[in-house]
Backbone as JSON, one array per atom type, in Angstrom:
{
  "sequence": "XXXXXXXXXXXXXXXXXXXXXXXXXXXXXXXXXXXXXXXXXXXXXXXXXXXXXXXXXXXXXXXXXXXXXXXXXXXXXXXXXXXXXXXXXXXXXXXXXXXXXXXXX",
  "N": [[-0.21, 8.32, -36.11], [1.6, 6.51, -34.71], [2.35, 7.85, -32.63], [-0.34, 8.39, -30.94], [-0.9, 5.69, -30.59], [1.44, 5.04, -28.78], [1.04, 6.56, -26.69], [-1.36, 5.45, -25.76], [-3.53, 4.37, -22.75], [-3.22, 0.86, -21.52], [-5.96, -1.83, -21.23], [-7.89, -2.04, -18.5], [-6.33, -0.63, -16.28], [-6.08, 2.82, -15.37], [-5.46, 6.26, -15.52], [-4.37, 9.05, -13.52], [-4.61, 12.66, -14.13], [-4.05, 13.76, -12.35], [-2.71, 12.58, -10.47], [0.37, 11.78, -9.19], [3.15, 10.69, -8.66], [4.43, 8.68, -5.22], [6.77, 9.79, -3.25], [9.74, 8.05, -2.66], [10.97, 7.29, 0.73], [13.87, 9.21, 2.74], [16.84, 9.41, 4.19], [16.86, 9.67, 7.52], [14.3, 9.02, 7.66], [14.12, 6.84, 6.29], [15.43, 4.64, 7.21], [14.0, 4.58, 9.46], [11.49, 3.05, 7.92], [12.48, 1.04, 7.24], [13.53, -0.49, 9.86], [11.23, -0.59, 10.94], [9.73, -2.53, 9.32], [11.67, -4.92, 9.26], [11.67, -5.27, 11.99], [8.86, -6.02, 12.29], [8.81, -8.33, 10.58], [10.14, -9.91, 11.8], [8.76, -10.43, 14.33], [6.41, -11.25, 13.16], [7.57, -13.92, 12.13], [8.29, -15.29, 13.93], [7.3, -17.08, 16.99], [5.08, -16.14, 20.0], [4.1, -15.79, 23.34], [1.55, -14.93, 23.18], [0.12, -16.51, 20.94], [-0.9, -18.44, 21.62], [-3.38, -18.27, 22.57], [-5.96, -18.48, 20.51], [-7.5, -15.43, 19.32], [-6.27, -14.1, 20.24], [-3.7, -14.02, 19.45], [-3.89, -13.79, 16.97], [-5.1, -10.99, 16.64], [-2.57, -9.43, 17.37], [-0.18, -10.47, 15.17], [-1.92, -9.72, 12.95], [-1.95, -7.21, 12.78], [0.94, -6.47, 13.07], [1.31, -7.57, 10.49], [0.21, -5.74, 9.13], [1.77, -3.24, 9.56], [3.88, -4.18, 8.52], [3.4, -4.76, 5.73], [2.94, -1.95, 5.04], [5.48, -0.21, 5.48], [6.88, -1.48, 3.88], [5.73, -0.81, 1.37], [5.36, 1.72, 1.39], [8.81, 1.99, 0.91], [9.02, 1.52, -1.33], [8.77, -0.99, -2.31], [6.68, -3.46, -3.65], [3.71, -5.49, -3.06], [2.51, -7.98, -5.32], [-0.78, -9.15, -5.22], [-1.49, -7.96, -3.01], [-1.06, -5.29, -3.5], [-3.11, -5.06, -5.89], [-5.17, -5.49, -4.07], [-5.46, -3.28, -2.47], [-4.83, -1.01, -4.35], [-7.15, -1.13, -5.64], [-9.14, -0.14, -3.82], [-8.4, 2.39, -3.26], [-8.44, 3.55, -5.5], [-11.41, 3.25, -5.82], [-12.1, 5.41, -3.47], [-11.07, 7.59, -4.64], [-12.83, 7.69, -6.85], [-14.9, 8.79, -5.34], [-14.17, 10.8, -4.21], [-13.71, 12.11, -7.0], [-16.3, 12.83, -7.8], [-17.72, 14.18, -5.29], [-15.97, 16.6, -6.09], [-17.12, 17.29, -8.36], [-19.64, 18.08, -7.92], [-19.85, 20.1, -6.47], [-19.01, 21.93, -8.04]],
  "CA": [[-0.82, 7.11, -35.59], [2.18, 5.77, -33.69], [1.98, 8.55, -31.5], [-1.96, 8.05, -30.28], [-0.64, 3.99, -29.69], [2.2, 5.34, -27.83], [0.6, 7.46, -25.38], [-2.54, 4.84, -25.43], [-3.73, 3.76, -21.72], [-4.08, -0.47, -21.41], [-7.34, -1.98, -20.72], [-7.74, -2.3, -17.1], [-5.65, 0.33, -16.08], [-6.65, 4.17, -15.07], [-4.6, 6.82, -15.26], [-5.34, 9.88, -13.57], [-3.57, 13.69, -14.75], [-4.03, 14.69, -10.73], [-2.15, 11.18, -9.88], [1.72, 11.77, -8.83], [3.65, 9.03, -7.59], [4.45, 9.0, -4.14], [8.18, 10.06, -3.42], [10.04, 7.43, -1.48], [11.39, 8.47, 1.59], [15.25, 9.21, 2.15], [17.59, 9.74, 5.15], [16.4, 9.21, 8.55], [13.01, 8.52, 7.54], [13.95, 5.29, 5.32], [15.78, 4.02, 8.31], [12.56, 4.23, 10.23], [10.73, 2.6, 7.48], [13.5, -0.2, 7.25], [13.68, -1.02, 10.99], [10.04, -1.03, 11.43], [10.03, -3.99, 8.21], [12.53, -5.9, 9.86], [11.13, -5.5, 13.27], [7.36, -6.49, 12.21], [8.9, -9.63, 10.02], [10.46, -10.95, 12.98], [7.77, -10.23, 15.17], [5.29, -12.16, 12.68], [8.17, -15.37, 11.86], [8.53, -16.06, 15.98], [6.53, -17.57, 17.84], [5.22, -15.69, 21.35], [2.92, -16.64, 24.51], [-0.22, -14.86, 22.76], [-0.02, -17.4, 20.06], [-1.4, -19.83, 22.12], [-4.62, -17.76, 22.48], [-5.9, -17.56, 19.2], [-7.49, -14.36, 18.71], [-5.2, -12.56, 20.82], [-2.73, -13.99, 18.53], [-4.4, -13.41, 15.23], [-4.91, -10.12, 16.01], [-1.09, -9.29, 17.13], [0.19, -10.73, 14.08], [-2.37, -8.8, 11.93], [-1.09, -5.63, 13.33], [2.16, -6.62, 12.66], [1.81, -7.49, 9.04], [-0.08, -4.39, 8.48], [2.82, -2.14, 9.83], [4.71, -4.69, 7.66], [3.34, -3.85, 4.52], [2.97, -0.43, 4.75], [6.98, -0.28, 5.6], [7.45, -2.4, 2.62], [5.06, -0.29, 0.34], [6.79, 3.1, 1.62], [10.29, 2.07, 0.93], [9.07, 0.65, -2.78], [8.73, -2.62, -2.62], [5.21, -4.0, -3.51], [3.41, -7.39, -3.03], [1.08, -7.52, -6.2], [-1.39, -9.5, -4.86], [-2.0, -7.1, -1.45], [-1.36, -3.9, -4.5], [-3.73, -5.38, -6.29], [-6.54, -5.15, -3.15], [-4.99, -1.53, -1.88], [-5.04, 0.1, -5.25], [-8.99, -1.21, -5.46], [-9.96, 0.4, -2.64], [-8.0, 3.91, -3.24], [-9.59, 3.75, -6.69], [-12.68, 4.07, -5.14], [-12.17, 6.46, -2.9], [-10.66, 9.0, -5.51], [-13.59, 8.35, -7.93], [-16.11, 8.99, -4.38], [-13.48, 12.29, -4.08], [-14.02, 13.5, -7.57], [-17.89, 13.08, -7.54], [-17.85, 15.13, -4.64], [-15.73, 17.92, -6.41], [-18.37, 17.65, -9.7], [-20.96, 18.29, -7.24], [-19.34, 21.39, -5.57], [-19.03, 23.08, -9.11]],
  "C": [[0.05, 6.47, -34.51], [2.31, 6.99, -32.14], [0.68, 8.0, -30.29], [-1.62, 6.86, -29.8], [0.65, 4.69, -28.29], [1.85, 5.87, -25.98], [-1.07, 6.44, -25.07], [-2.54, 4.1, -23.82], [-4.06, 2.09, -21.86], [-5.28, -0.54, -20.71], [-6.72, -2.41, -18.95], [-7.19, -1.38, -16.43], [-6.15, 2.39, -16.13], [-5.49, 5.05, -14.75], [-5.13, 8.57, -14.6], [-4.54, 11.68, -13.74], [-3.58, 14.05, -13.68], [-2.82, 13.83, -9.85], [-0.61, 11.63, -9.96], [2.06, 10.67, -7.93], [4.35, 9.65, -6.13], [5.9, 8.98, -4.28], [8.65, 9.36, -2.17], [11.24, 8.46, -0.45], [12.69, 8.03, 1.96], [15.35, 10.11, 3.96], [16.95, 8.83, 6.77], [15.06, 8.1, 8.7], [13.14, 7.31, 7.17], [14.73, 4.51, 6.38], [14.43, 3.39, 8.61], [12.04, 3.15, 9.79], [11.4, 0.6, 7.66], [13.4, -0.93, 8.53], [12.26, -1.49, 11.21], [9.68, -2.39, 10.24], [10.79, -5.27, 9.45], [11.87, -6.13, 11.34], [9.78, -6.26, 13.15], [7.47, -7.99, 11.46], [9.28, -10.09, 11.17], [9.54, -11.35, 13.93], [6.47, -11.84, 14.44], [6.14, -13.53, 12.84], [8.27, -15.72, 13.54], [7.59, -16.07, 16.62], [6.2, -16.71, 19.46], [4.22, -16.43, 22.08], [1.79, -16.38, 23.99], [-0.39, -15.39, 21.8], [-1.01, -18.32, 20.78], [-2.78, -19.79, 22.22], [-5.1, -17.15, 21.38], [-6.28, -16.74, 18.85], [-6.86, -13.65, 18.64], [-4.13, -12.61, 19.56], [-3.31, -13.62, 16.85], [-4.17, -11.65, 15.16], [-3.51, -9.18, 16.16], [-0.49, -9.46, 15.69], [-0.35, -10.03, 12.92], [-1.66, -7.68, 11.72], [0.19, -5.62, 12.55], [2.52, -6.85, 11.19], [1.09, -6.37, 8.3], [0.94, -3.73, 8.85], [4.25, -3.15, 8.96], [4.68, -4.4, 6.22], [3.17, -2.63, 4.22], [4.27, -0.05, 5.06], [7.13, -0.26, 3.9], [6.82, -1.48, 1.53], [5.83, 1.32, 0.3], [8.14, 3.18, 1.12], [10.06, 1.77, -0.68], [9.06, -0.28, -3.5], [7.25, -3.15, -2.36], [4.87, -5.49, -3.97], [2.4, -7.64, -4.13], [-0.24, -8.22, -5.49], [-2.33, -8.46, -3.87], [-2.07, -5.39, -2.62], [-2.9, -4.1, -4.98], [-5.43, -4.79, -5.53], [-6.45, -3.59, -2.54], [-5.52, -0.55, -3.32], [-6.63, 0.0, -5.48], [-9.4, 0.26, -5.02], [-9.31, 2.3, -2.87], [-8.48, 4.15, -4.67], [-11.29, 4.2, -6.61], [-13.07, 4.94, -4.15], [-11.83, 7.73, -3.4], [-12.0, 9.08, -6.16], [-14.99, 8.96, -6.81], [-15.66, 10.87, -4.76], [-13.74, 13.27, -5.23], [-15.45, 13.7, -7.77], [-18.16, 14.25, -6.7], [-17.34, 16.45, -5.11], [-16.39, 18.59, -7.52], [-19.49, 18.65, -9.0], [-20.72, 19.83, -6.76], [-19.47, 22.55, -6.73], [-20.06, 23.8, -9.11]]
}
């Protein structure tokens, strides 16, 4: 019995036996990931001239905190909130993915 609890999945939660965690990345690469973080926070905290025009500036800054969190999510560091809406959406694109491989059988 303490086995079956042991190995039991929580509610809410999906686990999937195809699912491997992603392997953070090491040497040069985590540089990359690092500089482009730091570069895209600064970018968003300072003020520039296309601020003043707000779409232009909205969508600069978007940009920038998307290549901010995907840095930040690469290197291992996650925002739950923004996990929260990412893992959604790749949840439903795996269960689209294995429909399609039911179908193929």
């Amino acid at each position: 019995m303490a086995r079956q609890v042991h190995q039991a999945i929580p509610a809410g939660k999906e686990e999937s036996v195809h699912e491997q965690p992603e392997e953070a990345p090491k040497g040069w690469a985590r540089w990359g990931w690092i500089i482009l973080a730091v570069v895209s926070g600064v970018y968003i905290v300072f003020p520039e001239w296309t601020d003043l025009i707000p779409v232009v500036g909205w969508i600069d800054e978007g940009i920038a905190a998307i290549f901010l969190t995907t840095a930040l999510s690469r290197l291992g560091i996650h925002i739950p909130i923004l996990d929260t809406f990412l893992r959604r959406k790749q949840r439903k694109s795996k269960n689209k993915s294995s429909v399609k491989d039911v179908s193929r059988q």
